[in-house]
N, C-alpha and C positions, 0 to 999 in steps of 0.2 A: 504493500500500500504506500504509494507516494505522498508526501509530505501535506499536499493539496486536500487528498481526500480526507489525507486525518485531522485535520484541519476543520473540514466541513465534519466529519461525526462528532468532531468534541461540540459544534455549534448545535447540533441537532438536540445533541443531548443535553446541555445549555439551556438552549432555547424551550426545551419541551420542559423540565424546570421550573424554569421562568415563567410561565406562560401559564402553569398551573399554579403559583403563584399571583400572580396579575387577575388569573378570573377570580380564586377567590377572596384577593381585599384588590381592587382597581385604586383605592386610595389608602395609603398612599402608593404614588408607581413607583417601579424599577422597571429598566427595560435594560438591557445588553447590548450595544453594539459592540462588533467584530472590523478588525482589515488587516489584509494580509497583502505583500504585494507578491506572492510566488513562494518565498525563500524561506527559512527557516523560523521567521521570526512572526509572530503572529500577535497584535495588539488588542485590547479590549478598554471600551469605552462606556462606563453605568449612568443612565441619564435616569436621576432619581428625583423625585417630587416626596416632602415630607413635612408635615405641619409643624415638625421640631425642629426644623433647619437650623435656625438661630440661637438654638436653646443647650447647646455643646459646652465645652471646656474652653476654647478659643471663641472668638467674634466670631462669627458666621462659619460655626465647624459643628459637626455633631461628634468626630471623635477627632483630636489630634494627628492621629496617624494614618489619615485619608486628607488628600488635596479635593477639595471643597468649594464651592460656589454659593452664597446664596443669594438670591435678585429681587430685585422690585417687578413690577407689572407695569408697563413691557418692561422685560427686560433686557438691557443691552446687552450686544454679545460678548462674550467672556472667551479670552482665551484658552479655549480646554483644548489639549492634543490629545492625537491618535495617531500616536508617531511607530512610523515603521520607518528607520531610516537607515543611513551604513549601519553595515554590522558593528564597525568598529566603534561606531559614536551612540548606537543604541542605551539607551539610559537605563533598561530593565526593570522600568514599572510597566507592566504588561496590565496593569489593572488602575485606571485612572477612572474616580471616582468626581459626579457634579454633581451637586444638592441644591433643587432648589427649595425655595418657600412653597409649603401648598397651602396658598390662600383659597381661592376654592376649585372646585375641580373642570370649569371651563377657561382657565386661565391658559394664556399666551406664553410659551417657553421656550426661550431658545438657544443652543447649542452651537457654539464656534469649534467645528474640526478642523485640526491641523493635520498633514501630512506628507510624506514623502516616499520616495519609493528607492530602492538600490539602484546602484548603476549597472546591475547584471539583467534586472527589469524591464520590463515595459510599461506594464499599468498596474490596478490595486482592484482588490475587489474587498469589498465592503457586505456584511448579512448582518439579519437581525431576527428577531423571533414572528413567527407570521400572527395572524389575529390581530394587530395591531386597534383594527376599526374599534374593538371592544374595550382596548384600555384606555384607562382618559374618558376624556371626551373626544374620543374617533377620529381626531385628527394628527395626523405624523407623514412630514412631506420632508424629504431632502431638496434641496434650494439651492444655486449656484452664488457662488458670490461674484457680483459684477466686474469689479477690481483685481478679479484674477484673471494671470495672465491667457490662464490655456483657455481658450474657450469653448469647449469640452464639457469645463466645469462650471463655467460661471454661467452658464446658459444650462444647468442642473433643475431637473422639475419633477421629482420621483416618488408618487404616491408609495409611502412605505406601508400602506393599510393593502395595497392590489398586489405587491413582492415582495419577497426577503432577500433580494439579491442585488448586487449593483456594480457592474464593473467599467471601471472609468483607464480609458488608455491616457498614459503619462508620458508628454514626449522630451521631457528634460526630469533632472533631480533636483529641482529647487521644490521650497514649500509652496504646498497645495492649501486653498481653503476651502468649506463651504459650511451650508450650515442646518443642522437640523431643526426643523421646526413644528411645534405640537400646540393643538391647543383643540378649540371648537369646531368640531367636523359638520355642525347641523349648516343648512343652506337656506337662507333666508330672501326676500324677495322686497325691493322698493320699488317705487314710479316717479318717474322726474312728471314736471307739469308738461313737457313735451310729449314724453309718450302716451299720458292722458288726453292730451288735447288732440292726439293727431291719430286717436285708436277710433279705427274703424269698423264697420259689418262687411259681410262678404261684397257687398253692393258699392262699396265705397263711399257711405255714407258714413259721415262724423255723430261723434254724440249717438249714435247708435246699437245697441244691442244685439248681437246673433240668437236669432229663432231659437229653439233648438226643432226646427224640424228638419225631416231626413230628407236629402236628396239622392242619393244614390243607395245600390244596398251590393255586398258579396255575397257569391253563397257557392256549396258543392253537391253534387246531386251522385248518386251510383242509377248506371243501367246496366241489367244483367240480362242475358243473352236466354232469357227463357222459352228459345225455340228449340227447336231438334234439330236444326240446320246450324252448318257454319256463316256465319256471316263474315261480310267486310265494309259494311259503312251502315251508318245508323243517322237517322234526322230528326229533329229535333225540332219543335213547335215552341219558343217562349213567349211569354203573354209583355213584356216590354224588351228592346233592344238592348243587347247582350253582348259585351265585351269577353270574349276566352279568353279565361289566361292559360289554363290545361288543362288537357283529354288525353292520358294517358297516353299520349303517345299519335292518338287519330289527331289527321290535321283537317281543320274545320275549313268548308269552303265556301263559296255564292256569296255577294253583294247582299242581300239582305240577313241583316243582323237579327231579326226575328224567327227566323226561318233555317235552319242551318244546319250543312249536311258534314260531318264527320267522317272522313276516309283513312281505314285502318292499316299501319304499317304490315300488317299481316293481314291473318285473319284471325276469329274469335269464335270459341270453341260453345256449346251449349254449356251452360252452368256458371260461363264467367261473365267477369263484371268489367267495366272503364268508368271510370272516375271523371268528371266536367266540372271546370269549377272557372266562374269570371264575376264581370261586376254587371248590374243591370243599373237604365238609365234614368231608374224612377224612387222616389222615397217610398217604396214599397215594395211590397215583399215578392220576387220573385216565382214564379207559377209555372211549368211545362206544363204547357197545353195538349202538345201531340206529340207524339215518338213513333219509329218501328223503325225495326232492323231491315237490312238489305243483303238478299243473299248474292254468290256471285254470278250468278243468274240476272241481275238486275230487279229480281221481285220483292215486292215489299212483304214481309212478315207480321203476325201480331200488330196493324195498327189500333194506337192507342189516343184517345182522345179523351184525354182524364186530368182533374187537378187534382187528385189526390194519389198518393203516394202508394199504391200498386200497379200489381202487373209486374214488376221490375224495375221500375224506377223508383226509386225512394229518397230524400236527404239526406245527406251524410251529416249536417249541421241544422240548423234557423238559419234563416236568411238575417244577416247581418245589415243592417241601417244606419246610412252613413250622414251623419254631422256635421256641419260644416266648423269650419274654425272660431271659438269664440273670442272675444277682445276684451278690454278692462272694463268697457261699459257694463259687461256683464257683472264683472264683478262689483259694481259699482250701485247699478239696480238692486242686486241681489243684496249687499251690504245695507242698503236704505232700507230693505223691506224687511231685515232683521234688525233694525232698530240699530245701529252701528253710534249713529250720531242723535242720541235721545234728549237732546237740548231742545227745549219749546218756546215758543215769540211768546210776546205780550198776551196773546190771547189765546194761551194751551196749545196751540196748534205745532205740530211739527217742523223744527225752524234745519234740522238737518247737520251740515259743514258749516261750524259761525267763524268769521275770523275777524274777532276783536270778541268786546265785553258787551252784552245786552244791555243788561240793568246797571248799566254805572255810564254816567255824563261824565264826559271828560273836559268839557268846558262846557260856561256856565254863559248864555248871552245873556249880556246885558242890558243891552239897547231892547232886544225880542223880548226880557226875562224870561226864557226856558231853559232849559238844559238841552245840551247837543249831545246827541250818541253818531258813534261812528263805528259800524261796524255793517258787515256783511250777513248775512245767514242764505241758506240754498236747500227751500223745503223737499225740491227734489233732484232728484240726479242731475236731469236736463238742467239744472240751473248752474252746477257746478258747473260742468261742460261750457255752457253761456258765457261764465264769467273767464273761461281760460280761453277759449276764441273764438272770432267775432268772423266770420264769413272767412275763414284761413289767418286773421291777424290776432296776434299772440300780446302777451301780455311783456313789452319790452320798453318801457320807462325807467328811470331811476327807482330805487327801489325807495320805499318812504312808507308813514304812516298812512293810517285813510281820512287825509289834512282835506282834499281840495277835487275837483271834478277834474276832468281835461279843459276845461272853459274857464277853470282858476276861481268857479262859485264854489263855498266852501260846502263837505258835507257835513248835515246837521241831522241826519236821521238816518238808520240802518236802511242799508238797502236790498231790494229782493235781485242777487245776483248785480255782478260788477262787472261788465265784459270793456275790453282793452279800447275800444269806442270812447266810455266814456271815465274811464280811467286809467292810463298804462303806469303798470307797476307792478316790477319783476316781482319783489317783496310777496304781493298778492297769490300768486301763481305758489311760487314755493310754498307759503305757508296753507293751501287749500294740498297742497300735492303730502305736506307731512302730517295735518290730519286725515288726509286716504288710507295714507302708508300705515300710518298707526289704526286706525280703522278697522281694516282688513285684515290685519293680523294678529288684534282682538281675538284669545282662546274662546268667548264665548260667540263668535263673528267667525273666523276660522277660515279665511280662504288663501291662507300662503302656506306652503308644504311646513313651514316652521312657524309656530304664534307666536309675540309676545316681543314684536319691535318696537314698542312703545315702553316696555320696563330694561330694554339696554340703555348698558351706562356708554354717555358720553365723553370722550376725552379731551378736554380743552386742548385746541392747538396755536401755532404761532398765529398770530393776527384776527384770533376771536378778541370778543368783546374785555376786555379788561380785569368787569368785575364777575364774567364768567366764574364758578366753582372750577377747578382743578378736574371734576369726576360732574356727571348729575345725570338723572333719568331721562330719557328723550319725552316723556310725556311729560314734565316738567319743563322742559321746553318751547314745547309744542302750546303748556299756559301760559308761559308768560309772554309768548307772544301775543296772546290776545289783550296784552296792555300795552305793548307793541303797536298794534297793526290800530287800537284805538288814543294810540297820542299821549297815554300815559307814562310817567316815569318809572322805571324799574328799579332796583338796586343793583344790577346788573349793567348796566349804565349800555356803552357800548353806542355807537351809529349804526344809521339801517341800512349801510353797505355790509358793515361788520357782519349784523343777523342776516343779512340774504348772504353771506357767506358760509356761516354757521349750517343754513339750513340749504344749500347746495350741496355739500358735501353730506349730511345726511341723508337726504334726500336719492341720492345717486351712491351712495356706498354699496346698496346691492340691486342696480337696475342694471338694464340688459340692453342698452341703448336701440330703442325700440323694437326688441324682439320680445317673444311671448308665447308662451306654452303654457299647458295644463296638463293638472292629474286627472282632472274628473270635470267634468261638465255637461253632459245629458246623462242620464234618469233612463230605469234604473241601473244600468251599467258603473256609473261613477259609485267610488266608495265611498262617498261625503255625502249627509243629505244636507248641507250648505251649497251643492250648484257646484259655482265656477272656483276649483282652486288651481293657484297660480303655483306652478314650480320654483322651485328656489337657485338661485344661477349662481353664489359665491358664497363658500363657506364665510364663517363669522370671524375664523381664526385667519381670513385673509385682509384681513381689515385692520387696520390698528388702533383706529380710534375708535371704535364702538365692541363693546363685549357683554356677554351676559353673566351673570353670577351664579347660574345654576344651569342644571341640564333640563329641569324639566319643572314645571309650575304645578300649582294642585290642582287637578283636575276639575276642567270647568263645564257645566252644560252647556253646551250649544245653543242658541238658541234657532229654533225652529224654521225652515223658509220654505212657504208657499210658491215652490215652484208655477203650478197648473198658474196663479192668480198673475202670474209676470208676464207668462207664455198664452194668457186668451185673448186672440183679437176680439176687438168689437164686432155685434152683430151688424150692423150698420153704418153709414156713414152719419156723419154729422158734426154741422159748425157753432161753436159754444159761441156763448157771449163774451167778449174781448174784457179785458180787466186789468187795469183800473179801466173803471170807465161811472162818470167820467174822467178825463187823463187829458196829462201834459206832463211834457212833450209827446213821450213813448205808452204805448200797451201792447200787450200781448194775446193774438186770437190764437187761439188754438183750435183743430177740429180730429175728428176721428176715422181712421179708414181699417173696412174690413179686410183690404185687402191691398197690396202696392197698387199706389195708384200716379197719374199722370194731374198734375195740381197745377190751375192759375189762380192766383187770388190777386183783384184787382181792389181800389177804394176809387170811388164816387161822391162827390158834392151834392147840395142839396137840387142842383140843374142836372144832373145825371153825369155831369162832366169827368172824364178821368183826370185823376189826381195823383193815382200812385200805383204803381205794379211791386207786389209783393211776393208773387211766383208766376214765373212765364211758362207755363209747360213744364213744370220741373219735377221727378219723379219723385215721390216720395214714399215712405215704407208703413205696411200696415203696421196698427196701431196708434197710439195719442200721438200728436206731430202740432208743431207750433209755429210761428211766424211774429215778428216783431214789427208795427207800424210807428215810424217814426213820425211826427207832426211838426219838425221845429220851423218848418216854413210856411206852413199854412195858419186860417185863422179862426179865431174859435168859431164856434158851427156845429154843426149835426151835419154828419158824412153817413158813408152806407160801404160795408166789406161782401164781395161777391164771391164766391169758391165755385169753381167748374172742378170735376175728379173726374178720371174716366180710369176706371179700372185695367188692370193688367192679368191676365191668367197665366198658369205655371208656367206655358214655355212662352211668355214672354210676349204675346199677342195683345192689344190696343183692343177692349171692349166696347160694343159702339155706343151703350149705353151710358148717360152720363149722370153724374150728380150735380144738383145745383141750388146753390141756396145761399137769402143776402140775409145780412141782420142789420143794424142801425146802431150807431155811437157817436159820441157826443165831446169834442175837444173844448176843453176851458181853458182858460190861459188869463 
């Protein structure tokens, strides 16, 4: 046995050890690294976590006679070696010991290796004990260090939880670095106000929610040759048009995708079967209507003209029904109708996302004697959405309180939705996009693969607010911005560049610069009865400045979401009464469609005269749908709002019947 392999059984045996060790106390850890560059010398490295770290015979020692580390959180990297170097210069601690502090068990830790390799060498291979995912908290990644020369190394990215093995070629004998790093393996999910504002349906419609109805479906069918004859092609009747993916081998022929004749590489015997499997073009359930075999004779056998599942053909599966892609709106819908933001206006009503203070004047007019509130609230989705963009234009102003209009009139009273119109300010955006973020990942709310971004701590960095805390909770945050965003003084001092900084970087610490997947999203398939949950794109331990304190929360209910009540169109059409009304400048009509439809809405004077075009032919999606009349040129009056719809059916065809209907409102000024 050469030196190599013995090498690798002392680690097995090590490892497995250790390993039963680790599962049964995880805290505190020990784990064992190994490196070897070839030769005789073999070094080992213990990367320990221990809540006595500090509590030893020396400073920062638990026993005197181990070389020792112990860190703050983060921790800077520490010189620790894992030297394998000349024979002649080897130092002969083969067992170098790092300890750090275990403050609690999602903490960040990290490990500076040093190395080298002989000059009879070429490279190093480095093991460690496998299971890693389970010790800790599941996170343990080798890291290059950038500053190294070979780049090899410093370009190092090596999930230590997916192998135990590592071999890095070395093309000189100078020292090597890199660095181990362990901490919080969970994967957590944010949203910048961009990827809010600019999430769409399959339709490319904004501010919009994905159905969850099917449009396509897979499936696989068996037919078995229950004739007495050999056959060699078989046809096949489906009830919608049929994409093959395989037929065992038969290759399917003819232009018509409903209709479709299968020609067998051989021939097929009585008693056996071929397998068909593709996708159909309709959200529903795929049906063979007719079959029979063909002998080589040309005659047809046993025709069959059946939807159910004999004779010979049976399903191998359920037809599967396909979903189309959902977006944040869902998530967003669904977060509203599970109460996510149960803050209520003056009058109990559901005020939603507030960003400022309701019941607190932050200035007191004096000339008016009233009190001025400045603040935002968004009783429903669509308002959020509203207030982050305005026909494609985004919220990109200086960032500030909510002092003054775009028109430089000051505001004096909460407003229903803020869109970049009639106020731009970055500020706005951020702080609607960090109560989402916290929101949704509400344990009793539940729609990110990980709950609980609202109780990570935050890490003050260079060029925050001043009188920032050192540490503090993101939802601690997220309050005092609403004395913030209403014009009040904090003890946190700071300018409202500072906090749109503060809350940029939170905000995007784990988004996915506008990409988006799920775990579960239509019913009953998805494992959530929450809907839409959002996958998680960066561990927590990839982060420096935000961390959690624990692995896992107490256990919270969920609370409850009425899918069917998101998902049922209106039975009809129909155009509400516009509100405020009456209004000045703006109101908003909204009307309802049972189905996508083809929308003008025009406005009329009290002569019949057109005054304003609201929708020209522009399609819109079933369900509630809204439209915003602006009035700041016209004068006060009694006007009249017209709606034409003309419906759309599934594939997409213009219905020649139309909907049509005016109502009457009234501009004060």
């Amino acid at each position: 046995m050469n030196i190599r392999n013995k090498f690798y059984l002392l680690v097995c045996i090590a490892v497995s050890l250790l390993f039963v060790q680790s599962l049964m106390a995880q805290t505190p850890v020990t784990v064992k690294f190994y490196g070897t560059d070839g030769g005789p010398v073999t070094d080992s490295l213990t990367l320990a976590l221990h809540q006595d770290g500090t509590n030893g015979i020396v400073a920062d020692s638990i026993s005197p006679t181990l070389k020792e580390s112990s860190q703050g959180l983060p921790p800077p990297p520490q010189g620790i070696d894992l030297r394998v170097i000349p024979y002649a210069g080897f130092d002969g601690l083969s067992n170098y010991t790092s300890i750090h502090d275990l403050v609690y068990d999602t903490q960040t830790d990290v490990w500076k290796v040093q190395f080298q390799r002989d000059a009879s060498q070429t490279g190093m291979d480095f093991s460690w004990q496998a299971g890693l995912g389970g010790v800790g908290a599941g996170y343990w990644k080798i890291v290059g260090d950038p500053n190294d020369a070979d780049f090899d190394i410093s370009i190092l990215n090596v999930d230590m939880t997916a192998t135990t093995m590592l071999h890095v070629n070395i093309p000189d004998t100078d020292p090597h670095t890199f660095y181990i790093r362990k901490g919080d393996g969970a994967k957590m999910r944010t949203f910048t106000p961009d990827e809010i504002a600019d999430a769409v349906d399959s339709k490319g419609k904004k501010g919009k929610a994905e159905k969850r109805k099917a449009y396509k479906n897979d499936w696989c069918f068996f037919f078995q040759n229950t004739t007495a004859d050999t056959v060699n092609k078989l046809y096949v009747g489906f009830s919608q048009n049929a994409q093959i993916l395989s037929s065992s081998g038969w290759v399917p022929t003819g232009d018509n995708t409903k209709k479709v004749t299968f020609d067998a590489p051989g021939t097929l015997l009585p008693g056996q079967q071929i397998e068909i499997c593709g996708i159909g073009d309709k959200g529903k359930a795929m049906v063979v209507s007719s079959w029979y075999w063909v002998d080589g004779l040309g005659k047809a056998l046993n025709k069959v003209k059946s939807k159910h599942t004999t004779g010979g053909h049976s399903l191998v599966r359920p037809t599967r029904l396909w979903l189309k892609m959902p977006n944040i709106n869902n998530m967003g819908e669904e977060a509203y109708a599970q109460g996510a933001w149960p803050e209520v206006d003056a009058k109990a009503k559901p005020a939603g996302i507030v960003i400022g203070i309701q019941g607190q004047a932050g200035v007191h007019d004096t000339i008016k004697n009233k009190p001025i509130f400045k603040f935002v609230y968004h009783p429903k989705w669509k308002d959020v959405t509203k207030t982050l963009t305005d026909k494609g234009i985004k919220h990109g102003g200086a960032a500030n309180c909510l002092m003054n209009f775009q028109s430089a009139k000051p505001i004096e009273k909460g407003q229903k939705a803020l869109p970049p119109g009639k106020m731009s300010n970055v500020l706005v955006s951020e702080a609607i996009a960090l109560a989402f973020n916290i929101g949704i990942s509400d344990p009793a709310i539940s729609k990110t693969e990980t709950d609980g971004f609202g109780d990570m701590i935050y890490v003050k960095q260079a060029g925050d607010p001043a009188g920032l805390p050192s540490s503090v909770v993101v939802s601690d945050i997220d309050a005092k911005m609403d004395s913030i965003m209403s014009c009040l003084p904090t003890v946190w001092g700071g300018t409202f560049a500072e906090w749109d900084s503060v809350l940029q970087r939170i905000n995007r610490a784990f988004s996915d610069n506008g990409n988006f997947d799920t775990l579960t999203f239509g019913q009953p398939h998805g494992t959530k009865a929450t809907g839409t949950t959002a996958t998680g794109v960066r561990a927590v331990a990839d982060v420096d400045f935000l961390y959690r304190t624990s692995l896992a929360a107490a256990p919270v209910a969920v609370k409850p979401l009425d899918l069917s009540s998101l998902e049922s169109a209106p039975k009809a059409y129909k155009l509400d009464q516009n509100y405020p009304n009456p209004f000045n400048p703006t109101t908003t009509i909204e009307f309802s469609l049972p189905e996508d439809a083809f929308v003008t809405m025009k406005v009329y004077n009290m002569l019949g005269q057109e005054v304003a075009t609201l929708a020209e032919n522009e399609e819109f999606v079933e369900g509630l749908n809204d439209v915003t009349f602006d009035a700041s040129s016209l004068a006060s009056g009694v006007y009249f709002y017209r709606i034409v719809a003309q419906g759309i059916d599934e594939d997409g065809v213009v219905k020649s019947n139309s909907f049509i209907s005016v109502k009457k409102m009234m501009l004060v000024k």
